[in-house]
N, C-alpha and C positions, 0 to 999 in steps of 0.2 A: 492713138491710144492715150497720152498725155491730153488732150482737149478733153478728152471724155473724162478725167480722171478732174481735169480741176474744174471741168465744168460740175463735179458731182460735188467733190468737196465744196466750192460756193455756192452751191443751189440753197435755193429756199427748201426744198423737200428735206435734206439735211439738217438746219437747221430746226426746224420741226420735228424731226424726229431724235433730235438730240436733245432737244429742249423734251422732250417725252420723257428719254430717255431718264434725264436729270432732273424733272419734277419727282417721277416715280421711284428713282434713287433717295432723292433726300425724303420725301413723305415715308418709306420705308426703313429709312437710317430716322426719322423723327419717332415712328411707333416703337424701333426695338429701342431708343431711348428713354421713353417714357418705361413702355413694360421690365425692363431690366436695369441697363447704365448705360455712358456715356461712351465708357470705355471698349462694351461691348460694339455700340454702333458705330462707333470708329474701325476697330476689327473688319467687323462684318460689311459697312460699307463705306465712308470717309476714305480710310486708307488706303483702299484697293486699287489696285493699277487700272480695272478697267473703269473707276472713277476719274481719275486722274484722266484717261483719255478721252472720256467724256470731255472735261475741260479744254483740253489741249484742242481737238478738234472743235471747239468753239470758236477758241482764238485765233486758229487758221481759217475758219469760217468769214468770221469778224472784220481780219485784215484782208482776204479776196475778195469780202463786198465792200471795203473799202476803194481799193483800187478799178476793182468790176464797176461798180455804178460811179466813179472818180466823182467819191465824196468830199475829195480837198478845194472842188473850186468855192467859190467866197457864197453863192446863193445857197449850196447845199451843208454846210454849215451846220444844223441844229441837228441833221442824220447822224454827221462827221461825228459829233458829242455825244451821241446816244453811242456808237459802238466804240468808241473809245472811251465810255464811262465803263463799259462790259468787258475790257480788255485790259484797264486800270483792275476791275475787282478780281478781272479771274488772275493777274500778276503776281495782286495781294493775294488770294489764296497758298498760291505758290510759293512763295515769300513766306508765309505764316507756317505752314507748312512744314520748309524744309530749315528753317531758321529759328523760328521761334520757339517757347518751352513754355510749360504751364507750372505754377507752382500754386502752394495754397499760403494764405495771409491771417491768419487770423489776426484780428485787432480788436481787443476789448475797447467796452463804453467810458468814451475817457480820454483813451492814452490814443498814442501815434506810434506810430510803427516805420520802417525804412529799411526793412529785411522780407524778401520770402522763406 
């Protein structure tokens, strides 16, 4: 039962239909930001938990083919950097996310600012 389980989590079929998944997530959190706001499309989908596991199973994806195809030896190399460049941004995500805050700046033409 567990082989079948991470053999699915690492498959390529997975990833494929995750990456679906999350084209079709963001391209529909892009249109209700355009037709309405930002604010709304974060509600409606940014924020949403099954967003969020979208990602997460990315990066369990990302790290079982790291180890599945044992991308650390020294030829395979350039593979190692492509899913660890996608494992670095979904981090950031995460990181931006749960830590980070938005404010607004305005600065007239001119002067300098150092507050939001």
């Amino acid at each position: 039962m567990d082989k079948k389980i991470f053999s699915f989590l690492f498959s390529t079929r997975l990833m494929a239909i995750l990456f679906l998944a999350f084209a079709i997530a963001m391209g529909v959190g892009t249109f209700i930001e355009s037709k309405y706001n930002t604010d709304t499309s974060r509600i409606l989908v940014y924020n949403t938990w099954w967003f969020e596991a979208i990602m997460v199973f990315f990066m369990i994806n990302f790290l079982g083919n790291i180890k599945r195809y044992q991308l650390l030896k020294k030829e395979k190399w350039a593979t190692l950097i492509l899913h660890l460049a996608f494992i670095f941004i979904l981090l950031g995500a995460f990181i931006t996310r749960y830590i980070s805050y938005e404010g607004v700046m305005p600065i007239r033409e001119g002067a300098a600012e150092n507050q939001i």
